[in-house]
MISEKOL-689221 format. One record per atom (N, C-alpha, C, O, CB): residue number from 1; atom name; x, y, z. Coordinates in steps of 0.1 Angstrom, whole numbers. Last residue first. Glycine has a CB too. Layout:
   nr  atom   east  north     up
  NUM    CA      X      Y      Z
...
% end
This chain:
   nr  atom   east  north     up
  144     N      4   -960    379
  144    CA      0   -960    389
  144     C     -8   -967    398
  144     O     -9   -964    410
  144    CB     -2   -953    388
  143     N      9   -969    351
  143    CA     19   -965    364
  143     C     11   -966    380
  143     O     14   -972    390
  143    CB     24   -947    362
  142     N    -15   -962    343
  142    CA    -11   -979    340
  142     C     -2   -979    352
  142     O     -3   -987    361
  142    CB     -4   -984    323
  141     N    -24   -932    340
  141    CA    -33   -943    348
  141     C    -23   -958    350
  141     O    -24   -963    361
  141    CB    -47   -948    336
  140     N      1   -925    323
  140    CA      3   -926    334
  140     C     -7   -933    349
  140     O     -3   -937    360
  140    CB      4   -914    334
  139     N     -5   -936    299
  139    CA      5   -941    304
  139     C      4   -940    320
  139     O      6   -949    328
  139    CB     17   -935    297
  138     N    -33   -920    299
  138    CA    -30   -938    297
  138     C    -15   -947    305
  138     O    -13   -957    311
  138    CB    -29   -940    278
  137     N    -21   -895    294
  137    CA    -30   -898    308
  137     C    -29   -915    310
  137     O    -26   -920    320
  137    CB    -49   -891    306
  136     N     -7   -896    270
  136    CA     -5   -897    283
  136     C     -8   -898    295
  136     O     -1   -901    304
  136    CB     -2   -893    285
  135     N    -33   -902    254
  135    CA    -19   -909    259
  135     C    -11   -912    269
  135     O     -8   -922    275
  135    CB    -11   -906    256
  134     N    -41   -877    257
  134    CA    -54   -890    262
  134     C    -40   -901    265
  134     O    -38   -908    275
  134    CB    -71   -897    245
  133     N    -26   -862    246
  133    CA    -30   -860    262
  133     C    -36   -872    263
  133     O    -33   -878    273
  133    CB    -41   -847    268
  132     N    -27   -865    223
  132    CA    -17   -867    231
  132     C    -16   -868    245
  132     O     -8   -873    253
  132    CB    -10   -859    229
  131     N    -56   -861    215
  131    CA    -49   -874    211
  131     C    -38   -879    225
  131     O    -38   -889    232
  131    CB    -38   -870    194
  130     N    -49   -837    215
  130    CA    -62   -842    223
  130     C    -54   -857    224
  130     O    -48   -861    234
  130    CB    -81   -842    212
  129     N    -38   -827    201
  129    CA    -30   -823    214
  129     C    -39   -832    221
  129     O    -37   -835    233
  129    CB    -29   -807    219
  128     N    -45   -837    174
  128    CA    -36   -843    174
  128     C    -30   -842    195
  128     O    -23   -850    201
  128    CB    -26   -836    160
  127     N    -68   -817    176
  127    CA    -73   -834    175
  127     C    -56   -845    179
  127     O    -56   -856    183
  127    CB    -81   -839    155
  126     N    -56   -797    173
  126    CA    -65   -799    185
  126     C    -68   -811    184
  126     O    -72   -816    195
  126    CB    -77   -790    188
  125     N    -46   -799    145
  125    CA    -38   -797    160
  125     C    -43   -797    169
  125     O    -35   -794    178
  125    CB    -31   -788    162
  124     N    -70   -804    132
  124    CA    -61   -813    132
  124     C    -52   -808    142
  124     O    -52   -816    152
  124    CB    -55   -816    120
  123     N    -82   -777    134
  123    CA    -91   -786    141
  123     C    -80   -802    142
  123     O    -81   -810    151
  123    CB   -108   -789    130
  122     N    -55   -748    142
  122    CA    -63   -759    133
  122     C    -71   -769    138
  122     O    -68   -771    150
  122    CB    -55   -767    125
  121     N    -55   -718    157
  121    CA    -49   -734    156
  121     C    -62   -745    150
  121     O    -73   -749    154
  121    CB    -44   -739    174
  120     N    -51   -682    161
  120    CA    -60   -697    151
  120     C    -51   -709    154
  120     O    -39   -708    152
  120    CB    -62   -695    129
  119     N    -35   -662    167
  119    CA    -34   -678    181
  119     C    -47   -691    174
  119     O    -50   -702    178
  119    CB    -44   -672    205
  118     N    -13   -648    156
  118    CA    -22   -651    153
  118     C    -26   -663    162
  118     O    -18   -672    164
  118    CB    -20   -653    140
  117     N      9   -625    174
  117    CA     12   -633    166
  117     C     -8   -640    166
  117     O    -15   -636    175
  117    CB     28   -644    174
  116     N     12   -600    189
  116    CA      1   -594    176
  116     C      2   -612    170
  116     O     -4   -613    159
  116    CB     10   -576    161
  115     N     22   -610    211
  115    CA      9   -609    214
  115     C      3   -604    198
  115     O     -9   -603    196
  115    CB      8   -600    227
  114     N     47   -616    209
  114    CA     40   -627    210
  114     C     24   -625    205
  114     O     17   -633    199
  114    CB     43   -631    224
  113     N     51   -596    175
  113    CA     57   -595    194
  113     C     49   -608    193
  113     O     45   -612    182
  113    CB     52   -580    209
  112     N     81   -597    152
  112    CA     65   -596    157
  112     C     62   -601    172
  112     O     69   -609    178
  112    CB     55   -606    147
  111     N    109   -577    148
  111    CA    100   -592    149
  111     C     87   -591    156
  111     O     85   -583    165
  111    CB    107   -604    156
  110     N    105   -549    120
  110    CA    110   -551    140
  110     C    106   -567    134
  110     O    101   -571    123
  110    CB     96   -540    161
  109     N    118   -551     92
  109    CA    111   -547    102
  109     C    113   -553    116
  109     O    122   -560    121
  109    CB    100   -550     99
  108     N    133   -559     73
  108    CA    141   -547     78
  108     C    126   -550     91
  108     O    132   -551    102
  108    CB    145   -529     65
  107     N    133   -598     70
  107    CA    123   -583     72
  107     C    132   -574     77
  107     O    139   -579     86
  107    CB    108   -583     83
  106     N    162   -612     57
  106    CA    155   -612     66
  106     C    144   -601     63
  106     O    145   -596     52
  106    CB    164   -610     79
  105     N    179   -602     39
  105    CA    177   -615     39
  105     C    162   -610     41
  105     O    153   -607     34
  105    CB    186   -625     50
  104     N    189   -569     34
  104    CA    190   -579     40
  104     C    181   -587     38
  104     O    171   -582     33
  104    CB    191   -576     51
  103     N    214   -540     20
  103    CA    196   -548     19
  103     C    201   -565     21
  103     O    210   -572     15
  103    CB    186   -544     -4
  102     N    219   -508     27
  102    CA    222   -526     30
  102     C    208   -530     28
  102     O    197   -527     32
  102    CB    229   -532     47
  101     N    226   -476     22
  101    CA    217   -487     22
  101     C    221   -497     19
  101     O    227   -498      8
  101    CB    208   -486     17
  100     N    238   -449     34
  100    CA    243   -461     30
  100     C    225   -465     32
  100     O    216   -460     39
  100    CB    257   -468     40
   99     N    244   -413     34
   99    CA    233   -426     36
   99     C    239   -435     27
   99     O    243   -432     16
   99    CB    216   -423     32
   98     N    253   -382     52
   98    CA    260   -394     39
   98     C    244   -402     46
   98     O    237   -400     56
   98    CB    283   -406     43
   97     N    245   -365     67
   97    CA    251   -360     48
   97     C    257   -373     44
   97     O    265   -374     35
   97    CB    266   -344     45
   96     N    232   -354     97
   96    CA    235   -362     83
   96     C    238   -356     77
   96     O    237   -344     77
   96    CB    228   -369     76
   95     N    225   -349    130
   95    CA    235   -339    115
   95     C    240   -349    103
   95     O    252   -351    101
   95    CB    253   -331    122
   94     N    196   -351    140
   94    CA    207   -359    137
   94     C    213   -349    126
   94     O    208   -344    116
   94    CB    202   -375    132
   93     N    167   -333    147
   93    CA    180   -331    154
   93     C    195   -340    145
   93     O    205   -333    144
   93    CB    177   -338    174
   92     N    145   -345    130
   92    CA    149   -351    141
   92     C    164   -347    151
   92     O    170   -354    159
   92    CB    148   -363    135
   91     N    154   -335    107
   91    CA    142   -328    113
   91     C    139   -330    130
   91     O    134   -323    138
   91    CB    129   -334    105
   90     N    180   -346     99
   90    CA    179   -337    100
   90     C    169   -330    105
   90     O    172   -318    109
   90    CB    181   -335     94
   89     N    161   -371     88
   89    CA    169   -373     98
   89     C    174   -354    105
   89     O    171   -352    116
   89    CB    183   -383     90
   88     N    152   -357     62
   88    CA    141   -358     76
   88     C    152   -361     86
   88     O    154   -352     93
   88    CB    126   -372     76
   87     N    170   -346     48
   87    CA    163   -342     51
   87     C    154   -345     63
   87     O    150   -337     72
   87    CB    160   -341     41
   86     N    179   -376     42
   86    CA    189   -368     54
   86     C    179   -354     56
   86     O    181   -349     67
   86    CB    209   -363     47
   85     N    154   -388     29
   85    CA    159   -391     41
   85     C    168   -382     51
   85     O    166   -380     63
   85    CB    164   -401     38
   84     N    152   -371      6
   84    CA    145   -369     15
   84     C    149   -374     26
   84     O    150   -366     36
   84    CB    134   -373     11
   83     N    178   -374     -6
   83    CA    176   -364     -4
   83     C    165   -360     13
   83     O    166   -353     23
   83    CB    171   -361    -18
   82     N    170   -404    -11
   82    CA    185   -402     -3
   82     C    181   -386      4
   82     O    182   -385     16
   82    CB    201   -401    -17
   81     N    155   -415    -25
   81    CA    150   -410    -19
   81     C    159   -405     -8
   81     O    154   -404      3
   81    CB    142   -415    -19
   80     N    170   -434    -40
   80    CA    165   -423    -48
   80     C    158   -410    -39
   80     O    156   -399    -44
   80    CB    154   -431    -58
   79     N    178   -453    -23
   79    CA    190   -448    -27
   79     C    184   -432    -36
   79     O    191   -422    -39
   79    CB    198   -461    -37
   78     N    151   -467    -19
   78    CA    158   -456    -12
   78     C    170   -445    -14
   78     O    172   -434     -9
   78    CB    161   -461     -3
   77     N    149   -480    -42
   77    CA    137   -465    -41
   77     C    146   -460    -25
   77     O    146   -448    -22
   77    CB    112   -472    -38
   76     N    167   -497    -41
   76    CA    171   -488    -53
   76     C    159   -478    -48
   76     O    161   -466    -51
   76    CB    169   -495    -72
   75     N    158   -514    -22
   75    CA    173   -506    -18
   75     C    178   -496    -30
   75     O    188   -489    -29
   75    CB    186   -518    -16
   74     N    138   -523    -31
   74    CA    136   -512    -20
   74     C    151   -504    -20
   74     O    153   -492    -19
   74    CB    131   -519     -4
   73     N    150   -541    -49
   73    CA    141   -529    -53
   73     C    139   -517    -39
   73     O    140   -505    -39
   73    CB    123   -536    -57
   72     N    164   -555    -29
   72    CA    172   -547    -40
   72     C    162   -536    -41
   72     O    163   -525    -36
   72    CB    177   -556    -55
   71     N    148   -558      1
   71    CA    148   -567    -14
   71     C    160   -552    -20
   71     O    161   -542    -14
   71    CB    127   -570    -24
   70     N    149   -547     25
   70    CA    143   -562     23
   70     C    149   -570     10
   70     O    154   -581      9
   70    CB    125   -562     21
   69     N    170   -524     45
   69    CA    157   -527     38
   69     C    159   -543     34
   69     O    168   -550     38
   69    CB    155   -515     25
   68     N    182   -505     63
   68    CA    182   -515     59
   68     C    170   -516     57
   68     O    160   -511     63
   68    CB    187   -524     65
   67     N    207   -473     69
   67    CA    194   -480     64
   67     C    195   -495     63
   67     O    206   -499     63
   67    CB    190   -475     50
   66     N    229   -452     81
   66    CA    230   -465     74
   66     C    215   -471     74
   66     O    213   -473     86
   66    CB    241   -476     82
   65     N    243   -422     80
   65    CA    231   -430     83
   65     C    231   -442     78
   65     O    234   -442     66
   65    CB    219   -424     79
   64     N    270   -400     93
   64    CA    263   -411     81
   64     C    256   -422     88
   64     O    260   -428     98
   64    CB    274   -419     70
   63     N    279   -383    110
   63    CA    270   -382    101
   63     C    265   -389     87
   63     O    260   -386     77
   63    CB    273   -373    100
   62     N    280   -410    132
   62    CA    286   -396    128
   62     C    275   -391    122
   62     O    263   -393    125
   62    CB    301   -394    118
   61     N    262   -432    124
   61    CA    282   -434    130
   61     C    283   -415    126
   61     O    288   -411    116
   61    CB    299   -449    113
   60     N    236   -451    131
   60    CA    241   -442    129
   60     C    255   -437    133
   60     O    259   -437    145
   60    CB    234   -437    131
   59     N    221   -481    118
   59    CA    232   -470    126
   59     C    232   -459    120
   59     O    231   -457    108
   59    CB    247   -474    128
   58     N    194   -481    109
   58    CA    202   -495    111
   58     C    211   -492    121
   58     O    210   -498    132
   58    CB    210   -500     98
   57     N    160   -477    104
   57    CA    172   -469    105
   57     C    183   -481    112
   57     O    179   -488    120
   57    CB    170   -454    115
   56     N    142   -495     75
   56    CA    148   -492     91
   56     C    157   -487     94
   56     O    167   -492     89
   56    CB    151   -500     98
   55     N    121   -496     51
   55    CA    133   -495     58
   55     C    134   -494     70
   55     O    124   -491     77
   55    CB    139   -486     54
   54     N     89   -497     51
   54    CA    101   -504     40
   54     C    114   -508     42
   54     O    119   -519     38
   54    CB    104   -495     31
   53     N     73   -479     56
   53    CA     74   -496     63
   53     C     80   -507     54
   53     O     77   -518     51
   53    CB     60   -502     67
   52     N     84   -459     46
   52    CA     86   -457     60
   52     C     80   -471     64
   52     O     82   -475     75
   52    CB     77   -442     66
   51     N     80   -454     18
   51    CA     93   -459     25
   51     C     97   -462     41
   51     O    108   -465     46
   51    CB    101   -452     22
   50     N     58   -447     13
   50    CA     59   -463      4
   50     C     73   -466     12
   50     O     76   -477     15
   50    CB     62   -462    -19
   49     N     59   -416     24
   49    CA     48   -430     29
   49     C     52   -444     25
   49     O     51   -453     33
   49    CB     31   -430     23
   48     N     86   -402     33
   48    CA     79   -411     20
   48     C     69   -418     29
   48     O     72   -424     39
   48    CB     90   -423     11
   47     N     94   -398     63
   47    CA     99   -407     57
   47     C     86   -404     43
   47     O     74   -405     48
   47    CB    100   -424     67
   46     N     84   -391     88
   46    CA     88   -381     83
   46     C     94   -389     67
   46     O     99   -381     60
   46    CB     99   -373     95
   45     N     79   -415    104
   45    CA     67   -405    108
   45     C     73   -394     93
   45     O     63   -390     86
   45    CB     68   -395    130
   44     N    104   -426    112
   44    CA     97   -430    103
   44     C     82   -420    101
   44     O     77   -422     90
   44    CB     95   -445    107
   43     N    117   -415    133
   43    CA    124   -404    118
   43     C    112   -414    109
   43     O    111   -410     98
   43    CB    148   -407    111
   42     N    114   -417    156
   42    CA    111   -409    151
   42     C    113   -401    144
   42     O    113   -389    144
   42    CB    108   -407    154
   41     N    118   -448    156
   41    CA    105   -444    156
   41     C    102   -428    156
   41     O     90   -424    157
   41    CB     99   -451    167
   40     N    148   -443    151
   40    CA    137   -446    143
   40     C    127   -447    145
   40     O    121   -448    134
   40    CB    138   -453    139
   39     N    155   -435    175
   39    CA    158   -425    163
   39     C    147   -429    150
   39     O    140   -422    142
   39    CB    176   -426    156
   38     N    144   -461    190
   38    CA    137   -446    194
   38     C    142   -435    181
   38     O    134   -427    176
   38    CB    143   -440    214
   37     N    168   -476    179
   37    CA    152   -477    179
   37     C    144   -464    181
   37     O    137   -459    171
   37    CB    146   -486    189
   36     N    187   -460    191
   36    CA    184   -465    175
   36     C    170   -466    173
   36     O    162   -458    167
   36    CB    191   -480    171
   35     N    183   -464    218
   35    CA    183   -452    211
   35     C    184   -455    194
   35     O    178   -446    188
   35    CB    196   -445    217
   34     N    185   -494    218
   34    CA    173   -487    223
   34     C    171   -474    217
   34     O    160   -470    211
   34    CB    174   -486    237
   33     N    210   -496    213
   33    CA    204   -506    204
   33     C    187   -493    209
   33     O    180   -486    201
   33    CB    207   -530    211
   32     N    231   -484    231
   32    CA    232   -476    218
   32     C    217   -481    210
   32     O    211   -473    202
   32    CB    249   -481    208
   31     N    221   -499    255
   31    CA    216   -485    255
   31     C    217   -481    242
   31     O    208   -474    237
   31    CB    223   -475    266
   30     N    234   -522    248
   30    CA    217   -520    248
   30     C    213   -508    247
   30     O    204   -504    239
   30    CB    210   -525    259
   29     N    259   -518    244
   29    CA    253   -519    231
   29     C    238   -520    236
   29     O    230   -518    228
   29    CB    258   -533    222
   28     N    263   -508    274
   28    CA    265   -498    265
   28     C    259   -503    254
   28     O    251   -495    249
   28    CB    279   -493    263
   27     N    265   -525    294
   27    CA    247   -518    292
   27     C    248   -508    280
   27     O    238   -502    276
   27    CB    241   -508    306
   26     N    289   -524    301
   26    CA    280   -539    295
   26     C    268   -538    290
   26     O    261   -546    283
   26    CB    276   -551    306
   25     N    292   -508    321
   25    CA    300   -506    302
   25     C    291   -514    298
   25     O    283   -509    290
   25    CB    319   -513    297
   24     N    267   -507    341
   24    CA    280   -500    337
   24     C    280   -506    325
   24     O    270   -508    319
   24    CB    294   -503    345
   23     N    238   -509    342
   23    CA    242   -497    353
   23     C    257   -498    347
   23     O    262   -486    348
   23    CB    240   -501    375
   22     N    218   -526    329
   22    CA    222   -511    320
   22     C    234   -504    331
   22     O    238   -493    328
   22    CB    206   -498    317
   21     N    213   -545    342
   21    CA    218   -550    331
   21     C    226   -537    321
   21     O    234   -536    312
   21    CB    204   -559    324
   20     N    201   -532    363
   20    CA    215   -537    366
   20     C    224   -543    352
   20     O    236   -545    351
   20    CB    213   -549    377
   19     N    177   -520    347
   19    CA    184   -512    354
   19     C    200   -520    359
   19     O    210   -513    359
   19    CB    173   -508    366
   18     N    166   -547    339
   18    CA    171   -539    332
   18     C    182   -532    340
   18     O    193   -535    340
   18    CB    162   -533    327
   17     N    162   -559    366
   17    CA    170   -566    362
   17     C    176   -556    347
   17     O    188   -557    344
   17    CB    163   -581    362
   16     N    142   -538    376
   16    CA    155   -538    387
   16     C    168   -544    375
   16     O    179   -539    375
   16    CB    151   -552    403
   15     N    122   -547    358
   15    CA    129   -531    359
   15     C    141   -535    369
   15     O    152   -531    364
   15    CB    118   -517    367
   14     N    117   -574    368
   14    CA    119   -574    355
   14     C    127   -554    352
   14     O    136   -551    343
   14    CB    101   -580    347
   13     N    109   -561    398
   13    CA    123   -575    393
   13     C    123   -571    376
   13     O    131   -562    374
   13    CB    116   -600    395
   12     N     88   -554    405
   12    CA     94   -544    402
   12     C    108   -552    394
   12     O    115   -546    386
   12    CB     95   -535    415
   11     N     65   -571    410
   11    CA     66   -563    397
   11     C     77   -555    391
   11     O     78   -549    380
   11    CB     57   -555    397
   10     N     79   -600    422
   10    CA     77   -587    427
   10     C     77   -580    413
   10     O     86   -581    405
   10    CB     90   -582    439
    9     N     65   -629    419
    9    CA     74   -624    417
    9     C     72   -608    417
    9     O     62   -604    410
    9    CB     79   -631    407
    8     N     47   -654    440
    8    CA     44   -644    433
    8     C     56   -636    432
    8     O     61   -633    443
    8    CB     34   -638    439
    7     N     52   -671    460
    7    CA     59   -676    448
    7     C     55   -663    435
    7     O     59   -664    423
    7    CB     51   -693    444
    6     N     66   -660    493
    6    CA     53   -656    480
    6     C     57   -663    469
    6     O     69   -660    468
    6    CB     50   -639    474
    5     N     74   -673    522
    5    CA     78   -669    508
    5     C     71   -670    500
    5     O     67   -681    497
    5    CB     87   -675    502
    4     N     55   -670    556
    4    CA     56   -678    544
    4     C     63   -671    527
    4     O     55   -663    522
    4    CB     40   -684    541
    3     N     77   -654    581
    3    CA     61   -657    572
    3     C     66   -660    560
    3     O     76   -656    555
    3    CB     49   -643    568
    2     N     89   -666    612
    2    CA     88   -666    597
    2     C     74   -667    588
    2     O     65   -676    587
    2    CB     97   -676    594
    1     N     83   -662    645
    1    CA     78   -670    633
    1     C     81   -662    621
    1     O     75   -651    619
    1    CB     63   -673    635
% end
């Protein structure tokens, strides 16, 4: 006798599926994308306070650092604070002497995870899901 298939998914699948997604060449822009991140969580600790949730370390190609930031103004208080930055990149092991800054559309910041997102929902979108459901329950009473 065969025992019944768990619909419960094994904790370990979501690490297995990294681990195969990282094991040859194809895992190389994630692995460079992760180590970026990690340079920057710890070169922001060492940053200007007004600049450290300002910018983001973007790449790094050798010894030049590339930044991104939000608006022009930020991209003029970093360009000023050039010194300090290869100074701290340098605290962090990285051998800088050049810094570029790009200033982007978008937030230089990470995206906001599911869980810091706000879950308030209005008394009109609970009146409108209410609404919908009662619909469909209607349609489907009449079917049946």
């Amino acid at each position: 006798m065969s025992e019944p298939k768990s619909s419960v998914r094994s904790r370990s699948a979501p690490k297995q599926a990294l681990e195969a997604a990282m094991a040859d060449k194809a895992g190389n822009p994630l692995r460079r994308a992760l180590w970026l991140d990690a340079m920057d969580r710890q070169l922001r600790p060492h940053l200007p306070p007004a600049l450290a949730n300002r910018c983001r370390l973007a790449n790094v190609d050798g010894e030049h650092l590339v930044f991104l930031v939000e608006s022009p103004v930020w991209h003029a208080k970093v360009r000023l604070a050039e010194d300090q930055l290869l100074d701290a990149a340098r605290s962090i092991g990285l051998k800088a002497t050049r810094v570029t800054v790009k200033t982007a559309t978008a937030s230089a910041h990470s995206p906001v995870r599911n869980d810091q997102r706000s879950t308030a929902v209005s008394q009109a979108t609970h009146k409108g899901l209410r609404d919908a459901l009662a619909a469909l329950q209607d349609v489907k009473s009449t079917k049946s």
